[in-house]
C-alpha positions in Angstrom: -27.1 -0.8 -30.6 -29.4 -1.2 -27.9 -28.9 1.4 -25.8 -29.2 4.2 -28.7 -32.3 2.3 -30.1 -33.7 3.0 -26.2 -32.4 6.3 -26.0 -33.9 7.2 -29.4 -36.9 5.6 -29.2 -37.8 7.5 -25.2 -36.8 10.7 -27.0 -39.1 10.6 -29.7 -41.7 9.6 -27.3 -41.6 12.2 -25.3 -40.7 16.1 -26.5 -38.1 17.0 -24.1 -36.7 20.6 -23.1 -33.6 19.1 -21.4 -32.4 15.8 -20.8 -30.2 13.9 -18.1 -28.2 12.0 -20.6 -26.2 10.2 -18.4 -26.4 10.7 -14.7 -23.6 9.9 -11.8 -21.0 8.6 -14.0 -18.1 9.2 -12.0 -17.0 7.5 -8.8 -17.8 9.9 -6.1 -14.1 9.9 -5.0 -13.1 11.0 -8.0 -10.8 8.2 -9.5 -12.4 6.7 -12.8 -16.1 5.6 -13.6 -18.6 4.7 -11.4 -19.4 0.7 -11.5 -22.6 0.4 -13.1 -24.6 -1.9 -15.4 -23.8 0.8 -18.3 -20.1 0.2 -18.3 -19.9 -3.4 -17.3 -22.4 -3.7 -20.8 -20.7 -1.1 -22.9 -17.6 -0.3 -21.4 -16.4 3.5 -20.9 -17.6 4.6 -24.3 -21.0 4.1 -23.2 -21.0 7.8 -22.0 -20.1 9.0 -25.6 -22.6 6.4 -27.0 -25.3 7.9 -25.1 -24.7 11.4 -25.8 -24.3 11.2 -29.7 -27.9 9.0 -29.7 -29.8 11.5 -27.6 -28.7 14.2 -30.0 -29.5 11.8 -33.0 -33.3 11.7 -31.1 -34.1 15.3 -30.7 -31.3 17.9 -31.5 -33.0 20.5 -29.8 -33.2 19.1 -26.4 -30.6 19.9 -23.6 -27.9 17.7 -22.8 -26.7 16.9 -19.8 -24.6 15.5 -17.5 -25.7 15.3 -14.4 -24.1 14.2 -11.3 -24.2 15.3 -7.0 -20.8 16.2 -4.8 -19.6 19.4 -6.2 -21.0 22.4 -3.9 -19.1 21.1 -0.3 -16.1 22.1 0.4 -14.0 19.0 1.8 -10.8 17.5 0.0 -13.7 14.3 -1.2 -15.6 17.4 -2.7 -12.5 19.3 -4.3 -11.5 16.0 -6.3 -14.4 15.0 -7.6 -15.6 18.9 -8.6 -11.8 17.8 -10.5 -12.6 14.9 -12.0 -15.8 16.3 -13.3 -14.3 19.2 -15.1 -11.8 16.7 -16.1 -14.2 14.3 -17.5 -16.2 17.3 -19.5 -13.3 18.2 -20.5 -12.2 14.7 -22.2 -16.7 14.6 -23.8 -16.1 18.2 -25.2 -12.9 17.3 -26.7 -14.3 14.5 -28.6 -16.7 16.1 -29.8 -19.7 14.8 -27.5 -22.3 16.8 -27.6 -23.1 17.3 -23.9 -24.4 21.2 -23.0 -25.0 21.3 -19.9 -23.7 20.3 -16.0 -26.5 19.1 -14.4 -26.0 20.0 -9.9 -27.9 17.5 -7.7 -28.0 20.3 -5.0 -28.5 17.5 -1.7 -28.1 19.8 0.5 -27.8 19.8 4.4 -29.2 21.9 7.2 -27.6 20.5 9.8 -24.4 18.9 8.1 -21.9 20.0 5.8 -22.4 23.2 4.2 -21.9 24.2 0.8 -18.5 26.2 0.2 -19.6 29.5 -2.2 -16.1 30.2 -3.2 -15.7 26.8 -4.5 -18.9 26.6 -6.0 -18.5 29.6 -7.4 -15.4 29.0 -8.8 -16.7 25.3 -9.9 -20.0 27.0 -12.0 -17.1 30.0 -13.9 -15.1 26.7 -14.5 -18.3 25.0 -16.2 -19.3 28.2 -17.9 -16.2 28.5 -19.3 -16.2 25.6 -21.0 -19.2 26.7 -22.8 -22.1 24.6 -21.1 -25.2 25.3 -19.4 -26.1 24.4 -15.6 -29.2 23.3 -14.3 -29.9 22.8 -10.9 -31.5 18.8 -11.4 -32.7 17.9 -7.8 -32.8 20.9 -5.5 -33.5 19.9 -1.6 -32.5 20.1 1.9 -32.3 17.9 4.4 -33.1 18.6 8.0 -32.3 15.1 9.9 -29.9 16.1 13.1 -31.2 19.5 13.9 -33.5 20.5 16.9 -37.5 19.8 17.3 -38.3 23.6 17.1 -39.6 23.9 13.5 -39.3 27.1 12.7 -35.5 26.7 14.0 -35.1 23.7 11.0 -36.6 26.1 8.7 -34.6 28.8 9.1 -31.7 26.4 8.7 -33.3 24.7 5.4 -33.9 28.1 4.3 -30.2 29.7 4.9 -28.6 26.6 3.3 -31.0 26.8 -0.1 -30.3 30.2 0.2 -26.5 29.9 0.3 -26.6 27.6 -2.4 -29.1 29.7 -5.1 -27.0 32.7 -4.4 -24.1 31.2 -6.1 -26.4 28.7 -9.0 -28.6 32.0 -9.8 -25.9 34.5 -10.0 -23.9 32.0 -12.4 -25.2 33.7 -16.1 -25.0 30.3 -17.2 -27.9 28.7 -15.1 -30.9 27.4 -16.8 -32.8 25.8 -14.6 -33.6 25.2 -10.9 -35.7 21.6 -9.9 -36.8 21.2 -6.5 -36.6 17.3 -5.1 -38.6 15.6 -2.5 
């Protein structure tokens, strides 16, 4: 098909330690697919499509899914960290061959904050399951708080902090990209 012939033909290209696969799959409040080019061309199974041709391209590169919303702890938060262990659950029972749980990590400094025990609980769920994480986009915003800058840094750098003390002391953490 044509997206595996695309998928192939990047992989090929480029050697590749780990790769997003597919990326922000799932509506964000949890109930079904996201809308999206991908499924209104391929339907659902485009997910499974995608994951069989990136192994068929390089079988040694990581593969992962990789989506944002899993490390706050409000009720939106709590169903889609749900659906996502869901929806791993239904690609590792087919037999796709995703690895790994790719975490956005959009963090705020002055805005929600993350929730440990749930994201802690979250990456031993994930772990469980056998795949990898890797931290895909790692950053902090600091809209909202006050003009003192070394007050926003210390707030930047006591939310990055509360959130790598939970990614780094997961044993199944692979990775940890910084973004913007």
């Amino acid at each position: 098909t044509i997206l595996t012939g695309h998928i192939q033909t990047l992989m090929r290209r480029y050697r590749m330690a780990s790769v997003d696969v597919v990326n922000e799959a799932i509506a964000p409040d949890g109930n079904g697919l996201r809308p999206s080019p991908w499924l209104t061309a391929f339907g659902p199974g485009y997910v499974d499509m995608a994951f069989f041709a990136a192994a068929e391209a390089d079988p040694r590169a990581l593969r992962v899914y990789n989506d944002w919303g899993c490390e706050q702890g409000a009720p939106v938060n709590d169903r889609f960290r749900a659906a996502t262990l869901k929806f791993l659950d239904g690609l590792l029972a087919r037999h796709v061959p995703v690895q790994a749980l790719g975490l956005q990590g959009h963090l705020a400094a002055f805005g929600p904050h993350i929730d440990q025990r749930k994201l802690r609980d979250f990456l031993g769920e994930v772990s469980a399951r056998g795949l990898a994480v890797l931290v895909s986009e790692l950053d902090v915003e600091d809209s909202g708080g006050p003009a003192d800058i070394a007050a926003r840094d210390r707030a930047v750098a006591d939310e990055a902090r509360r959130f790598l003390d939970v990614v780094l002391d997961c044993p199944a953490t692979r990775a940890v990209l910084t973004w913007g």
